[in-house]
N, C-alpha and C positions, 0 to 999 in steps of 0.2 A: 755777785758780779756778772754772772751766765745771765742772770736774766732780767738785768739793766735797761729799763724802757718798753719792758713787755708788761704787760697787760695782765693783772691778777684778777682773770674771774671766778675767783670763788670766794672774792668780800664783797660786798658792798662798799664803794669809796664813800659812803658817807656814815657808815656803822665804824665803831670802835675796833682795833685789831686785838686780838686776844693774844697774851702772852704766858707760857706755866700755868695756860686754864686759869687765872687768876686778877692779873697785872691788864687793865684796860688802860692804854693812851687814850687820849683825846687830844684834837689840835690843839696847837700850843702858841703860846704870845710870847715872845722873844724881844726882849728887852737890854738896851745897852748901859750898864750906870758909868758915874761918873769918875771911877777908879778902872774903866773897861773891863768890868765884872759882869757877867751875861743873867741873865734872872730869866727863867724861864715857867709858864703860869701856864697850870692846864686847865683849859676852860671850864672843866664841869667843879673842882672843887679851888681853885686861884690859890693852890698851894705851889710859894717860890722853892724851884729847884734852881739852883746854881750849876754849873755846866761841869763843873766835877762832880756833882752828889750824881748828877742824869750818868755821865761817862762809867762813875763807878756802878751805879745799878746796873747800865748796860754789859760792862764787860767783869762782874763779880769780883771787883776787889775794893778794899775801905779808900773812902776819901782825901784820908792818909796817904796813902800808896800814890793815888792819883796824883796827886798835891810832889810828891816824890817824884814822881815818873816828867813831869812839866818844869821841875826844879833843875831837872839836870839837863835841860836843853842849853842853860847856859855856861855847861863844861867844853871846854876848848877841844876838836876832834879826837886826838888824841887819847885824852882821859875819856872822853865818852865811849870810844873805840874800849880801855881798857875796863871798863864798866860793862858792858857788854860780851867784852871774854871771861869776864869774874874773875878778873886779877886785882880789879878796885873794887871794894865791898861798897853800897849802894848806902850804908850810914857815912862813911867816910867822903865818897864822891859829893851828896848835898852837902856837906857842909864846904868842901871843896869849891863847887857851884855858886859859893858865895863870895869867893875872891873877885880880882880884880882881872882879866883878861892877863895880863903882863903878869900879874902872881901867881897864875897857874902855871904859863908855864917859866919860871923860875922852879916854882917846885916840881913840876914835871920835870927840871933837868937836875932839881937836887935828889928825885928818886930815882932815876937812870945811870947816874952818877953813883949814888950809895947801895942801887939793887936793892929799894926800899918802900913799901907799902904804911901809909898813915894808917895807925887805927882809927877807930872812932875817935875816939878822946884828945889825939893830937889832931887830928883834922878836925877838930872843934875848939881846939887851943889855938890854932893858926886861923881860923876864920876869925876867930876875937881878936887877934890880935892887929889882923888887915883892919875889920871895922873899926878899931880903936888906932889906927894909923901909924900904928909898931914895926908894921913888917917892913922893915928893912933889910940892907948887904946886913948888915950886923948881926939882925937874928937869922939869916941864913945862913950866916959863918958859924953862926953856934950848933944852929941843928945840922948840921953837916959835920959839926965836931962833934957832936953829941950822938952822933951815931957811927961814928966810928969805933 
C-alpha cells in the first residue's frame, strides 16, 4: 500500500514478474460468464483459472476455504460478528449462510434465548429443512423445547 502508484524500476513492465523463484504471471484475459463466474486465461499457456483457484493460490489457502470464506458474506451482522470472535464454528455458520434473512435471525434469537451454539450437524439439519420449506413457529417451538 506504501508504494501505491510509484514506479518499480527494477522489472521491466513488459517481462513476467517472478514469484517463489518459480511461479511466472503473465497478463491475463478476464472474462465474465453467464452464471457471473470470472474465468481468468493467462496468455502464454490459456489455462482458465476461476477467481477463487487465483484468490487461493494468492493468499495459500484451498479452494474450499475460499469458496467458505465468500459463503458467509450472506450471514446476517450479527452471526458474522459471532463467526469472527469464534463463538460460531465456520462449519456451522455456512450452513447457517444458507437460511433465509428472517431465519437467521429467528435462530439468532432462539440461541440468545437458550445460550446455545448449533453444531455442525444441527445447522445442517436446519439448513434442510429451510430449503425444504419446514422451518416454521413449530419447528422452532420444538428446538427451543428440545433444548431445554
Amino acid at each position: 500500500m506504501k508504494h501505491q502508484g510509484k514506479k518499480d524500476w527494477t522489472l521491466d513492465q513488459f517481462e513476467p514478474k517472478l514469484i517463489d523463484n518459480d511461479l511466472k504471471l503473465y497478463p491475463l484475459k478476464i472474462e465474465t460468464g453467464k452464471k457471473g463466474e470470472i474465468s481468468i486465461y493467462a496468455a502464454e499457456n490459456q489455462k482458465t483459472l476461476r477467481s477463487n483457484e487465483l484468490l487461493a493460490k494468492m493468499v495459500g489457502e484451498s479452494v474450499t476455504q475460499i469458496k467458505r470464506y465468500v459463503r458467509l458474506t450472506n450471514l446476517i451482522p450479527k452471526l458474522l460478528e459471532m463467526v469472527d470472535r469464534e463463538e460460531l464454528p465456520m462449519g456451522s455458520a455456512v450452513d447457517i449462510s444458507y437460511l433465509k434473512e428472517d431465519e437467521q435471525y429467528e435462530l439468532l434469537a432462539v440461541m440468545d434465548l437458550e445460550q446455545w451454539i448449533p453444531t455442525i450437524s444441527r445447522a445442517n439439519r436446519i439448513k434442510r429443512m429451510s430449503q425444504q420449506g419446514k422451518l416454521d413457529m413449530d419447528i422452532w417451538n420444538f428446538l427451543i423445547a428440545f433444548l431445554v
